[in-house]
ZAMAR-731855 format. One record per atom (N, C-alpha, C, O, CB): z, y, x; residue number from 1; residue in one letter. Coordinates in steps of 0.05 Angstrom, whole numbers. Each point is the difference from the previous one (the first is absolute). Glycine has a CB too. Layout:
BEGIN
<Z=Z Y=Y X=X pos=NUM code=a>
...
This chain:
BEGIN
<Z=1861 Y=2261 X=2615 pos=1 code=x>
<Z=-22 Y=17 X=-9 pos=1 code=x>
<Z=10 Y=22 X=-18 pos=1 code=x>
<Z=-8 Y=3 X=-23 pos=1 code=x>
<Z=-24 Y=-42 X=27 pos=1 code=x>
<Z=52 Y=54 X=6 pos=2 code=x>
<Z=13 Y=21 X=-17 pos=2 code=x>
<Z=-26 Y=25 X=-6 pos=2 code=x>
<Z=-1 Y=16 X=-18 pos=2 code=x>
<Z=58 Y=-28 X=42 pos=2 code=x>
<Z=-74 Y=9 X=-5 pos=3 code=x>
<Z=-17 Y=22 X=-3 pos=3 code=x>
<Z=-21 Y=-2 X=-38 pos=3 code=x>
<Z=-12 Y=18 X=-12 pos=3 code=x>
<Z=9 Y=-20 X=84 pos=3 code=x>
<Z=6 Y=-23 X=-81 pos=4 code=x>
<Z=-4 Y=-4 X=-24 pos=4 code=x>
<Z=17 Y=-4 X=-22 pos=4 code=x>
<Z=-11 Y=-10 X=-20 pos=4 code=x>
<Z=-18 Y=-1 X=42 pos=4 code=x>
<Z=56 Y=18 X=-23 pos=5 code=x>
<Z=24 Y=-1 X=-13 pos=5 code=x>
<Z=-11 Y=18 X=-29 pos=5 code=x>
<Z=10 Y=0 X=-23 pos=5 code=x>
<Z=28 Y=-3 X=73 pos=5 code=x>
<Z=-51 Y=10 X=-45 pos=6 code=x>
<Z=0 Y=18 X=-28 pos=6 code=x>
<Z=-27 Y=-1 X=-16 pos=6 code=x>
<Z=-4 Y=6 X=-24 pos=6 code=x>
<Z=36 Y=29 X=47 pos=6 code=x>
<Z=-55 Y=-45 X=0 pos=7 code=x>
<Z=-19 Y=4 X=-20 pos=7 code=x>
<Z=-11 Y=-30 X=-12 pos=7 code=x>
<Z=0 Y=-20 X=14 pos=7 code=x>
<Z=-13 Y=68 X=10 pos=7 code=x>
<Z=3 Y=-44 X=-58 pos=8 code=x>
<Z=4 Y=-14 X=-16 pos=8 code=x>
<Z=-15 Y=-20 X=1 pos=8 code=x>
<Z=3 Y=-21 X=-12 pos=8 code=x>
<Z=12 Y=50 X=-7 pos=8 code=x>
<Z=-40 Y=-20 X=41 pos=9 code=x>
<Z=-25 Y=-17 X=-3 pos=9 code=x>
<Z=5 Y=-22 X=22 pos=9 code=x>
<Z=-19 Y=-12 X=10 pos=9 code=x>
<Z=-17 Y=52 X=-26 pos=9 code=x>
<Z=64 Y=-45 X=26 pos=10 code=x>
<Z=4 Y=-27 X=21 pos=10 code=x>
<Z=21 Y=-4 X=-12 pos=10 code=x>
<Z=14 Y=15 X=-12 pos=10 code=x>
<Z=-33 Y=-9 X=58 pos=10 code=x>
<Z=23 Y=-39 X=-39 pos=11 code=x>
<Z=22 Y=-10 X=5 pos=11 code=x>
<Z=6 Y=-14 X=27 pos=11 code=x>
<Z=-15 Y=-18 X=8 pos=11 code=x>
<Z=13 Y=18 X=-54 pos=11 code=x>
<Z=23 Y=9 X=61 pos=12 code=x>
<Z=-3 Y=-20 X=29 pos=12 code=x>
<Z=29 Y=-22 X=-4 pos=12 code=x>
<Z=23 Y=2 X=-8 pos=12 code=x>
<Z=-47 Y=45 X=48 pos=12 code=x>
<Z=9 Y=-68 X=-30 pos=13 code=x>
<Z=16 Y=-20 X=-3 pos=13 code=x>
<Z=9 Y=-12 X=27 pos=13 code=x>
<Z=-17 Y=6 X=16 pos=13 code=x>
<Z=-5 Y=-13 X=-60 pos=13 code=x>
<Z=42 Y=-7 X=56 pos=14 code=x>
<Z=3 Y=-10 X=24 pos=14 code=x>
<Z=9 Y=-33 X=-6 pos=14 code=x>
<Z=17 Y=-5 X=-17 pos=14 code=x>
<Z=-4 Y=56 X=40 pos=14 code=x>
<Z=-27 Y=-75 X=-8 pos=15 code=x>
<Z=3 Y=-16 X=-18 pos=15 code=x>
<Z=5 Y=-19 X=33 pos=15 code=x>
<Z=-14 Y=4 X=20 pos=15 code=x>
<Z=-19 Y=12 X=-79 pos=15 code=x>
<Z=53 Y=-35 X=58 pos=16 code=x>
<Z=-12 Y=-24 X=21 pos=16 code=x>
<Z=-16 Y=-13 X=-5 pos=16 code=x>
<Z=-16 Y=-3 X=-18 pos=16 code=x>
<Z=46 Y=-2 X=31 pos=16 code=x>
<Z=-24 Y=-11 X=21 pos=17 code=x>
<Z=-32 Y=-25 X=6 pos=17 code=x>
<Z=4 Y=-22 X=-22 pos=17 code=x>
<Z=-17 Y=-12 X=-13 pos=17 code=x>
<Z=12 Y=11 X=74 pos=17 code=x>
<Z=27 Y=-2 X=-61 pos=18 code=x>
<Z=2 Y=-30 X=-31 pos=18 code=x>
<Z=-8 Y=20 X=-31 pos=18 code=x>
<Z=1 Y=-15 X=-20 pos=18 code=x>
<Z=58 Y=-23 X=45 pos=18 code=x>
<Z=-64 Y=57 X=-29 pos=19 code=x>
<Z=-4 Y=8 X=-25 pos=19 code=x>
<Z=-26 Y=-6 X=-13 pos=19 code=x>
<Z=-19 Y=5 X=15 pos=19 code=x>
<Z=49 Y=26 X=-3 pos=19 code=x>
<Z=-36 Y=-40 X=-33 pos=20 code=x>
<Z=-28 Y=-18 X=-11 pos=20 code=x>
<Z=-22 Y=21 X=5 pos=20 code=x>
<Z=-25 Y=-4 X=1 pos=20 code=x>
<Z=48 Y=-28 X=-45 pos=20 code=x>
<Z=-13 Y=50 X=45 pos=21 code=x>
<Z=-18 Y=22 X=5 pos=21 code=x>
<Z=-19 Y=3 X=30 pos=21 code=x>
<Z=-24 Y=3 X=5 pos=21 code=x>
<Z=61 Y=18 X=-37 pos=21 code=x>
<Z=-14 Y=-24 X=46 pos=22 code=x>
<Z=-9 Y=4 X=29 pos=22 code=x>
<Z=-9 Y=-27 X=4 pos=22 code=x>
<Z=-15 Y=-1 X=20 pos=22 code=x>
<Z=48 Y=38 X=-1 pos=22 code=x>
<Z=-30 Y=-56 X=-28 pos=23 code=x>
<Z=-14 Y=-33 X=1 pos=23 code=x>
<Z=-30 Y=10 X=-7 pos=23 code=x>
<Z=-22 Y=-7 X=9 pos=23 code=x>
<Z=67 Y=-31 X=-31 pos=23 code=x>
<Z=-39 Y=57 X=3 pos=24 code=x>
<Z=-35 Y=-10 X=-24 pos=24 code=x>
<Z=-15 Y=17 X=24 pos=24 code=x>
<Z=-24 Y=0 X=3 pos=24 code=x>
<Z=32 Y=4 X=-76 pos=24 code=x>
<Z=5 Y=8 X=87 pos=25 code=x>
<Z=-32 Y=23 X=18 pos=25 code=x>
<Z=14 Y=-4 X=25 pos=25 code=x>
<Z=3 Y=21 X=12 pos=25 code=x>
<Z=-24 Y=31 X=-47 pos=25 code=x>
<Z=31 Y=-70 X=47 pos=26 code=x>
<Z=-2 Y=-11 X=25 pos=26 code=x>
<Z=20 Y=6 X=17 pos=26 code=x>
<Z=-1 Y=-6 X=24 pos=26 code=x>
<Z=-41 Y=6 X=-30 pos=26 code=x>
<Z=65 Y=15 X=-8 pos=27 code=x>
<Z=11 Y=20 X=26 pos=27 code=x>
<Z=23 Y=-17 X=10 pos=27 code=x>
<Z=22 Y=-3 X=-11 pos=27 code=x>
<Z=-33 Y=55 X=-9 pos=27 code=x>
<Z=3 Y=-62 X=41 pos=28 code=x>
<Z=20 Y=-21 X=16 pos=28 code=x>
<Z=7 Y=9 X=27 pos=28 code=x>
<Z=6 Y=-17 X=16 pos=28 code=x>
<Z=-26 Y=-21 X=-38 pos=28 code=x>
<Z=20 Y=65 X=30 pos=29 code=x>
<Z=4 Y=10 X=25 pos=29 code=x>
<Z=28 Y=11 X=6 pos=29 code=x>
<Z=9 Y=21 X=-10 pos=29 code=x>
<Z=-55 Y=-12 X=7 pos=29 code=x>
<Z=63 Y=-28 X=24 pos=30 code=x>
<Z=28 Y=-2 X=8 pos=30 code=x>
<Z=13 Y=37 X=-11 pos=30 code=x>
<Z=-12 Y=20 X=-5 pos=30 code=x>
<Z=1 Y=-66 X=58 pos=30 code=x>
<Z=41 Y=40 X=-51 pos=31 code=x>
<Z=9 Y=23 X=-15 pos=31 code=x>
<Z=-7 Y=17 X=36 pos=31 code=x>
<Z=-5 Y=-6 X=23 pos=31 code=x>
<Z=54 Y=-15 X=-79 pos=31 code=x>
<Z=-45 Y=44 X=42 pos=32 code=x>
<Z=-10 Y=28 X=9 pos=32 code=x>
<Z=-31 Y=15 X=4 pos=32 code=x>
<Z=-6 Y=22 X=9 pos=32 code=x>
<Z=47 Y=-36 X=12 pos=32 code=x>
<Z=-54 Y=-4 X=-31 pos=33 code=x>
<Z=-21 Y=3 X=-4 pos=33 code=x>
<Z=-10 Y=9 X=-26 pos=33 code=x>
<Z=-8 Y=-18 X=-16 pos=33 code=x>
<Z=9 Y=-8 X=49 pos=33 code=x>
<Z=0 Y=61 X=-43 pos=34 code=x>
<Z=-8 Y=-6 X=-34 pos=34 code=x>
<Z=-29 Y=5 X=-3 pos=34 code=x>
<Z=-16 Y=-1 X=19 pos=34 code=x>
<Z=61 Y=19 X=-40 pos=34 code=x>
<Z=-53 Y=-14 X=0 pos=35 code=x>
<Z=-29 Y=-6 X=0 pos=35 code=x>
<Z=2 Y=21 X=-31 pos=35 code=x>
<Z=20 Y=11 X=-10 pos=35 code=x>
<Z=-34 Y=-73 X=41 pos=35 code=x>
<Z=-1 Y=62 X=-37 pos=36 code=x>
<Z=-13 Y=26 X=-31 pos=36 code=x>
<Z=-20 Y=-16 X=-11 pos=36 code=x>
<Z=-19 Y=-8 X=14 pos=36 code=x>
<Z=19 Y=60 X=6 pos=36 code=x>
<Z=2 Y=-59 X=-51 pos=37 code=x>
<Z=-19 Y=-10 X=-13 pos=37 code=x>
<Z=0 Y=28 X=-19 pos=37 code=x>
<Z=18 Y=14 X=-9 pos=37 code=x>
<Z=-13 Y=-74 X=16 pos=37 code=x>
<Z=-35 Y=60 X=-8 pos=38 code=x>
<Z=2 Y=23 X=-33 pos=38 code=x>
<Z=-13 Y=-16 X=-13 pos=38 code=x>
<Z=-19 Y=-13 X=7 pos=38 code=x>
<Z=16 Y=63 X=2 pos=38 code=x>
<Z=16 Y=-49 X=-36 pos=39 code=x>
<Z=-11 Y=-25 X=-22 pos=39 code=x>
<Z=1 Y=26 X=-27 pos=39 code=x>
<Z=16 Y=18 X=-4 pos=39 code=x>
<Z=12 Y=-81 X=26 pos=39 code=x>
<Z=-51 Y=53 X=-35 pos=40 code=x>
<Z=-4 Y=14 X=-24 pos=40 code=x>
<Z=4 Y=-23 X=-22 pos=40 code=x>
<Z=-5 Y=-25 X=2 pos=40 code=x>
<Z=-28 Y=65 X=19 pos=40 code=x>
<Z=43 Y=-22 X=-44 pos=41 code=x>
<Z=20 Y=-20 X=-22 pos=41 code=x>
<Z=-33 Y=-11 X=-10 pos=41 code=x>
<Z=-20 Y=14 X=-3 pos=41 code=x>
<Z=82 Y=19 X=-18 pos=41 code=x>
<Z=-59 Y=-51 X=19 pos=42 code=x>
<Z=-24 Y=-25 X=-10 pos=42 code=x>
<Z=-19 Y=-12 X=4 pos=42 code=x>
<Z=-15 Y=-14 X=-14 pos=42 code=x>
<Z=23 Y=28 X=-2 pos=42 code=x>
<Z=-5 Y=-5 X=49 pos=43 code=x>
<Z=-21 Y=-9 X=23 pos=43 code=x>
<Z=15 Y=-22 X=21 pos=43 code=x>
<Z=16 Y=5 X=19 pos=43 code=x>
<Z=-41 Y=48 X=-21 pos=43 code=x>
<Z=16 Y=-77 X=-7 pos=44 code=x>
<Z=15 Y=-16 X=28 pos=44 code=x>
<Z=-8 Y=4 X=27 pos=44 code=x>
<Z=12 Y=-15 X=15 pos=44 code=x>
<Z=-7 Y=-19 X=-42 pos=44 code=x>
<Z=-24 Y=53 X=43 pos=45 code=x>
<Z=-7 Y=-1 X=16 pos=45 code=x>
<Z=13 Y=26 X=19 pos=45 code=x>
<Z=-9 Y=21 X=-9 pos=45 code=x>
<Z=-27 Y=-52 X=-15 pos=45 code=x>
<Z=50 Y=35 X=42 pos=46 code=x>
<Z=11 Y=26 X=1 pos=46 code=x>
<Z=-26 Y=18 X=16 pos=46 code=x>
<Z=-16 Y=-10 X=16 pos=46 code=x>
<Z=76 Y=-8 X=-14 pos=46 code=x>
<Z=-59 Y=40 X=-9 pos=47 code=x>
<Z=-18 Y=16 X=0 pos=47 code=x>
<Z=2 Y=17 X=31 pos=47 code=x>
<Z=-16 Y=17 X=7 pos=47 code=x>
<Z=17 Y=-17 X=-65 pos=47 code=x>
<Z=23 Y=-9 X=75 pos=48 code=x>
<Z=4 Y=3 X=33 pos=48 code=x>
<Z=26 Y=-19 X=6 pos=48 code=x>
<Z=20 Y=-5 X=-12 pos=48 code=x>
<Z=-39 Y=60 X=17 pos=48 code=x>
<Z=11 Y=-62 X=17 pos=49 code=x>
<Z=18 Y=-15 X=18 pos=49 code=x>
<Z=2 Y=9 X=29 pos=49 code=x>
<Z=-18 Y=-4 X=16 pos=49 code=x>
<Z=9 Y=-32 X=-46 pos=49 code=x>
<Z=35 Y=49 X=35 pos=50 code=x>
<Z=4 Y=11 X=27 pos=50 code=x>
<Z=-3 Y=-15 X=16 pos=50 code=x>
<Z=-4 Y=-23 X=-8 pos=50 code=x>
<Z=28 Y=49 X=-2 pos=50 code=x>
<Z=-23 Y=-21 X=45 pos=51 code=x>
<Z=4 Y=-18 X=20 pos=51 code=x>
<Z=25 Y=-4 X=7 pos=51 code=x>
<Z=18 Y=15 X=-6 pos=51 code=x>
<Z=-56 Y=-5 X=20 pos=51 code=x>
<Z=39 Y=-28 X=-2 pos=52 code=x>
<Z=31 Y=-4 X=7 pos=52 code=x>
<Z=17 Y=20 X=11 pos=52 code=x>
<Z=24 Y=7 X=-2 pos=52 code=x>
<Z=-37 Y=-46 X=9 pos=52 code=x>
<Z=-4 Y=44 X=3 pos=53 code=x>
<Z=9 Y=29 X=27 pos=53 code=x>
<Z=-1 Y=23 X=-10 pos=53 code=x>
<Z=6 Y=18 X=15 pos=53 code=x>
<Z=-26 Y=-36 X=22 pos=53 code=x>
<Z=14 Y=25 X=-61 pos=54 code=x>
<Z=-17 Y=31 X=-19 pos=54 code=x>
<Z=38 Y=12 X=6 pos=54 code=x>
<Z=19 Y=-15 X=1 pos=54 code=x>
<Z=-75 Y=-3 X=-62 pos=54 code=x>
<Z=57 Y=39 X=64 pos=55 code=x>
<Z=33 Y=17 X=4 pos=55 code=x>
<Z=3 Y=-2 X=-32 pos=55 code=x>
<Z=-13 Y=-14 X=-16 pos=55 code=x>
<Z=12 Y=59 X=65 pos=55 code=x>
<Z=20 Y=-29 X=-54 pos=56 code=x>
<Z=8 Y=20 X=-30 pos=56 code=x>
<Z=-24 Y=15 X=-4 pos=56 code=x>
<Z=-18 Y=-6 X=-16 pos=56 code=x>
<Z=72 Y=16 X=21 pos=56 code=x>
<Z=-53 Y=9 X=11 pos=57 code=x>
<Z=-9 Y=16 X=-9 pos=57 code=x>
<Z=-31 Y=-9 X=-2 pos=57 code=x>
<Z=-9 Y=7 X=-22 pos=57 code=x>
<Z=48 Y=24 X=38 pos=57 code=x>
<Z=-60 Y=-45 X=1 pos=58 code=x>
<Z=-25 Y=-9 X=-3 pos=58 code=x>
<Z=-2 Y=-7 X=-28 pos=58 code=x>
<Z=-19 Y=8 X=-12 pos=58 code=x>
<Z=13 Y=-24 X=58 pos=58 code=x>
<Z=33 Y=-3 X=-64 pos=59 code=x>
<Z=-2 Y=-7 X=-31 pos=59 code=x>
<Z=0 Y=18 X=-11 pos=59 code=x>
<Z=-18 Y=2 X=-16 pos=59 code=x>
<Z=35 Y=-36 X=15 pos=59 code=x>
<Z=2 Y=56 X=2 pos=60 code=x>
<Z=5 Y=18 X=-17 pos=60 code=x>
<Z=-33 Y=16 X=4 pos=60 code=x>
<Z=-13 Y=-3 X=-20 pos=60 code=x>
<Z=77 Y=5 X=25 pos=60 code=x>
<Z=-72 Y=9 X=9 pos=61 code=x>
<Z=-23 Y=1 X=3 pos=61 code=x>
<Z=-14 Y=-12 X=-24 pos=61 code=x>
<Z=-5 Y=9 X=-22 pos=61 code=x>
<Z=13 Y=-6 X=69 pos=61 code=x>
<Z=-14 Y=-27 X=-38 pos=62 code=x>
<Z=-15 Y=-20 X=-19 pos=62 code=x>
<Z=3 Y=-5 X=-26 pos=62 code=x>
<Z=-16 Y=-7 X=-17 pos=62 code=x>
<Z=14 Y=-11 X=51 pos=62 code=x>
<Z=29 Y=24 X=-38 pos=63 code=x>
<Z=6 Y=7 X=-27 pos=63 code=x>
<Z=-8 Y=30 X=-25 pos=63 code=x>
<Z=-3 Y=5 X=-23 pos=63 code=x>
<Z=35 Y=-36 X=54 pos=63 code=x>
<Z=-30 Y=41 X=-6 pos=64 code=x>
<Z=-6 Y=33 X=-11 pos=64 code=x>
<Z=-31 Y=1 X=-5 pos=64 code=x>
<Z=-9 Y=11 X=-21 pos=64 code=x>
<Z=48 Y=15 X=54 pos=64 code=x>
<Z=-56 Y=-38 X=-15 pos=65 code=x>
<Z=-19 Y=-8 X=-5 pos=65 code=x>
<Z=-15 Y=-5 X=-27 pos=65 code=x>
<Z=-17 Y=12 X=-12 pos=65 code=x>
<Z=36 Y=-22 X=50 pos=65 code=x>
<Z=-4 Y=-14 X=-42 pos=66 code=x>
<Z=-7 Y=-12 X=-28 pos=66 code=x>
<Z=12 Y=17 X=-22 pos=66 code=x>
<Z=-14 Y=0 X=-21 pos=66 code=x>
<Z=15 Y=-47 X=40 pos=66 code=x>
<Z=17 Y=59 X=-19 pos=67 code=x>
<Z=11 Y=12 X=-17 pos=67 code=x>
<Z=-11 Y=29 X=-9 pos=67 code=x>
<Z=6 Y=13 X=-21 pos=67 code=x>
<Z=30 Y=-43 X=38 pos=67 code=x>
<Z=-56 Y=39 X=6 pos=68 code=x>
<Z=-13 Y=27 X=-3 pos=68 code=x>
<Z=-26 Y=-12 X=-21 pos=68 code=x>
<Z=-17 Y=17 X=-7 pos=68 code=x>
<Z=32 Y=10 X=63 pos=68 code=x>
<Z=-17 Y=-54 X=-65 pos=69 code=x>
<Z=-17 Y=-4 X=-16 pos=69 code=x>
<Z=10 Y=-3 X=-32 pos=69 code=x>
<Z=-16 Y=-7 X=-18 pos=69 code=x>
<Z=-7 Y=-11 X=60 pos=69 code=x>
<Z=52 Y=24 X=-46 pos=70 code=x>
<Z=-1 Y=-13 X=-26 pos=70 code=x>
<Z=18 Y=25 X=-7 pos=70 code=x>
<Z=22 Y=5 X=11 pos=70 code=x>
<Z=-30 Y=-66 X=-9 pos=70 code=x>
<Z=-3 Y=73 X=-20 pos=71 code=x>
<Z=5 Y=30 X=-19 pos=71 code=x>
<Z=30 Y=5 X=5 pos=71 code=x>
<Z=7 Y=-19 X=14 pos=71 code=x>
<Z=-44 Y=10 X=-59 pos=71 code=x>
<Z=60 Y=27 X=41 pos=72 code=x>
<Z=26 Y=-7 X=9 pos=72 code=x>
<Z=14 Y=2 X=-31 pos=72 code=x>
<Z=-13 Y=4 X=-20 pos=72 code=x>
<Z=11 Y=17 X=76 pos=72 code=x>
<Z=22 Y=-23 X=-56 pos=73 code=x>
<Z=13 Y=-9 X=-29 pos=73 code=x>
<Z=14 Y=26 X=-4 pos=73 code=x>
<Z=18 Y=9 X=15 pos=73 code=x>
<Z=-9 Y=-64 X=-11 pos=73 code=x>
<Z=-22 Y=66 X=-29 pos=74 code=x>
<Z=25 Y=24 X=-1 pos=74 code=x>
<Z=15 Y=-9 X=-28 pos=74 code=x>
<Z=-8 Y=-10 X=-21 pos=74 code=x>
<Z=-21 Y=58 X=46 pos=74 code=x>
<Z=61 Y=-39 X=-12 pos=75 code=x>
<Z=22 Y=-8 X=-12 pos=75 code=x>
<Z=18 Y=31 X=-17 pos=75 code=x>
<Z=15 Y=18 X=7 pos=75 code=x>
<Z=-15 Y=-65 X=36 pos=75 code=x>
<Z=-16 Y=36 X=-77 pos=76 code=x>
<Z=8 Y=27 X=-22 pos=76 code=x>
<Z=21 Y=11 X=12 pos=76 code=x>
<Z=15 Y=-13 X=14 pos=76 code=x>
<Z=-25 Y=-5 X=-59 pos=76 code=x>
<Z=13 Y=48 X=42 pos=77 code=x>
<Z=27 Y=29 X=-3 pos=77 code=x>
<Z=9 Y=-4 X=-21 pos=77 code=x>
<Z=-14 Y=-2 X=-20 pos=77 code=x>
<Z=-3 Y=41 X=40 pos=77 code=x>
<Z=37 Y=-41 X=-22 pos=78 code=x>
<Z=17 Y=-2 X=-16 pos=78 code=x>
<Z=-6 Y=33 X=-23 pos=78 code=x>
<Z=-3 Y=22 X=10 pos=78 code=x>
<Z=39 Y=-60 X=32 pos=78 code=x>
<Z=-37 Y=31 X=-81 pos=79 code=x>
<Z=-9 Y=22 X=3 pos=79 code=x>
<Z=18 Y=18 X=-1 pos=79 code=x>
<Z=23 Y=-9 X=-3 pos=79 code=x>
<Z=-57 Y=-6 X=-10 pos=79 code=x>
<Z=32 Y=51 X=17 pos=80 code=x>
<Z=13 Y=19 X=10 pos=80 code=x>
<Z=-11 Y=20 X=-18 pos=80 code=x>
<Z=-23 Y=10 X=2 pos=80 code=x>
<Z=32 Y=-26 X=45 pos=80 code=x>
<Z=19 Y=24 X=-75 pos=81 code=x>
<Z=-16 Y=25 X=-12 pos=81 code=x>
<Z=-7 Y=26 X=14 pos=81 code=x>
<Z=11 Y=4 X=21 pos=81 code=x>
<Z=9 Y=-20 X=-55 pos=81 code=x>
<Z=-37 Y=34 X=24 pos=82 code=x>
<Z=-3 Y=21 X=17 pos=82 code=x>
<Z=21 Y=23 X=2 pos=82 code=x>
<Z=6 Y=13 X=-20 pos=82 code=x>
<Z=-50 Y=-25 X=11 pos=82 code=x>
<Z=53 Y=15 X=31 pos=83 code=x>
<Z=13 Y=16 X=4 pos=83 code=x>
<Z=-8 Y=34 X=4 pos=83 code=x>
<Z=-8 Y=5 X=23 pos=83 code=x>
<Z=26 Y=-51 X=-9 pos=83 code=x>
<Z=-18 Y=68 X=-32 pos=84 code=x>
<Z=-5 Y=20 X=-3 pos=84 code=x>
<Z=13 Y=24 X=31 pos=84 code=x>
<Z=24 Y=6 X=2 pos=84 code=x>
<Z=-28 Y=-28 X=-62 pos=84 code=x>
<Z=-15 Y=29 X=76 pos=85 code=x>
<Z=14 Y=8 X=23 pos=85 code=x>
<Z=17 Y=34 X=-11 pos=85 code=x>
<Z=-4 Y=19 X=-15 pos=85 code=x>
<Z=-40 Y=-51 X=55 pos=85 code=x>
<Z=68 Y=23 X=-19 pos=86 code=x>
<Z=19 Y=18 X=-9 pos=86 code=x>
<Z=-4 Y=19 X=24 pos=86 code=x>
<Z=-10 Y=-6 X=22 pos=86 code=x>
<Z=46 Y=-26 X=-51 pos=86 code=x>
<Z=-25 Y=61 X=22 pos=87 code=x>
<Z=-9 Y=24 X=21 pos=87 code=x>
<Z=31 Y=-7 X=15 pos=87 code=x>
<Z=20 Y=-12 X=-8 pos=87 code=x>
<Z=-57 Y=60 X=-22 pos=87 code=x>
<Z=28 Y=-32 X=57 pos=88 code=x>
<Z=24 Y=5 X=18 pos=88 code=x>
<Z=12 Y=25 X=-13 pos=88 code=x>
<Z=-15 Y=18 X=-8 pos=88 code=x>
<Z=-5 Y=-40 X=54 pos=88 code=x>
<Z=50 Y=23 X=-47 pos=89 code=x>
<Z=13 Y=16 X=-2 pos=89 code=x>
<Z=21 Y=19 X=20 pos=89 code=x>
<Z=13 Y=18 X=-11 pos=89 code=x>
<Z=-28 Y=-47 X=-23 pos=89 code=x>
């Protein structure tokens, strides 16, 4: 999910079928099969669960989705005194 590499408001995780995680919400479906949970930090219930079959891009979709709902994070400029513009010579 490189298409979210930068923005602040996800984290994507890739996790196997033995991980306590993928135990706690069911995901027992043989390898090559991935699946998309979106989970919000303090909610045990995930807020979508793809189909088995959903492509990349149907998640990424679904992701963008959710994400067109939550304000986007702006990250301070470093500050920059003012620079007085100089004439061409």
């Amino acid at each position: 999910m490189i298409a979210f590499a930068s923005d602040k408001r996800i984290y994507v995780a890739q996790i196997q079928r033995n991980n306590p995680i993928a135990m706690q919400f069911g995901i027992t479906a043989p390898l090559g099969k991935s699946r998309l949970f979106l989970l919000k930090k303090g909610q045990p219930i995930p807020l979508y669960i793809s189909m088995e079959h959903d492509t990349w891009l149907q998640m990424q979709d679904k992701i963008n989705e959710h994400l067109a709902q939550i304000p986007a994070i702006n990250i301070p400029v470093p500050y920059q005194p003012y620079q007085p513009h100089q004439p061409h010579q």
